[in-house]
N, C-alpha and C positions, 0 to 999 in steps of 0.2 A: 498482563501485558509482557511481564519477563520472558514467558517460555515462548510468545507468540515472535518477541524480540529475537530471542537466542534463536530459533527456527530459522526466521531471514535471514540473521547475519550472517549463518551457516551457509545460506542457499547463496547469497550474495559474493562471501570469500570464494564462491566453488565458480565464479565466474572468470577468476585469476587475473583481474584487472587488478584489486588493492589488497593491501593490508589487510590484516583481521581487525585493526583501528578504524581503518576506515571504512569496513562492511560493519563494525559495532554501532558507530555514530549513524551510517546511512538507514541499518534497522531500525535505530532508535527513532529517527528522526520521522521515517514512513509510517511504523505505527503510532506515533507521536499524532501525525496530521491526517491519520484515515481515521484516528479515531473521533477527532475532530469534524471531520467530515460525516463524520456517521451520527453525531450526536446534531450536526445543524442541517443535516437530512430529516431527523426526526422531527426537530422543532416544525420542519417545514410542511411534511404532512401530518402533522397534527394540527396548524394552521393556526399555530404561535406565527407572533410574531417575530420574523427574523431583520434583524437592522442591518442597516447598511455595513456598520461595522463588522457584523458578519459573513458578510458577502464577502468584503476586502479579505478577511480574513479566508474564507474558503479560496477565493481566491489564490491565496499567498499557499496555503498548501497544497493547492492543486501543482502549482509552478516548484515549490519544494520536491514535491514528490517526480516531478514531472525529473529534473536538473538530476535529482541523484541517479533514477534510472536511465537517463541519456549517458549519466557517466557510467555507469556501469553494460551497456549497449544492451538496454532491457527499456519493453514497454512499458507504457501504465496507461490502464482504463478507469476509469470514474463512474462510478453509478449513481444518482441521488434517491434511488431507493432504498429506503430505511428495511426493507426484508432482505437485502442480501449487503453482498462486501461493498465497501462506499472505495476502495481502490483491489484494483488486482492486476498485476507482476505478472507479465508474458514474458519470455525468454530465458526462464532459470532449468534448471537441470537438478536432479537430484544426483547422489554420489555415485551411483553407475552410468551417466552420463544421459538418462533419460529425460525430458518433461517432467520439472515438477509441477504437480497441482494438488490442490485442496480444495476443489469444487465441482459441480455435479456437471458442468459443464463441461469434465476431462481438459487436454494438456493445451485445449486450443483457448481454455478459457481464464488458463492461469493459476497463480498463487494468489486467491482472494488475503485480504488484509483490515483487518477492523472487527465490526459487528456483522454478524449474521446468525 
């Protein structure tokens, strides 16, 4: 999770809205709740049971992840498919000023984040 951290928050600073404090915390926080996401993706097609408490809770990092990308003027998409990224980061840039991505979907399909 560090290097996948240190990645975002890199991509996130290059956005020039905040601090490197506050693109640390917002890394932390995205991989924090994709990966969450990814793990009650899984429960769900393996067709465990998932409770309600779970729900709220996917919920609660959807809107997490949702709030920091809005601050930083970046999208996010949700997948609940346990085969790929359970969130991915449209709008970032790598340091020549280009689309960052890390998926086979190229620049229109983001910076995937979590399991895949």
């Amino acid at each position: 999770m560090a290097s996948e951290t240190t990645t975002l928050s890199f991509l996130l600073y290059r956005t020039d809205r905040l601090d490197h404090e506050t693109a640390r915390r917002a890394a932390t926080s995205i991989v924090r709740d994709a990966k969450t996401l990814g793990r009650i993706a899984v429960r769900d097609c393996n067709g465990e049971p998932v409770s309600p408490e779970m729900r709220e809770r996917e919920g609660r990092c959807m809107v997490r992840v949702g709030q920091w990308c809005r601050r930083f003027g970046l999208g996010a998409h949700f997948n609940g498919d346990p085969r790929g990224f359970p969130v991915k980061v449209t709008g970032l840039t790598d340091v020549h000023g280009r689309p960052a991505y890390n998926t086979w979907g190229g620049a229109s399909d983001g910076w995937g984040i979590g399991t895949a």
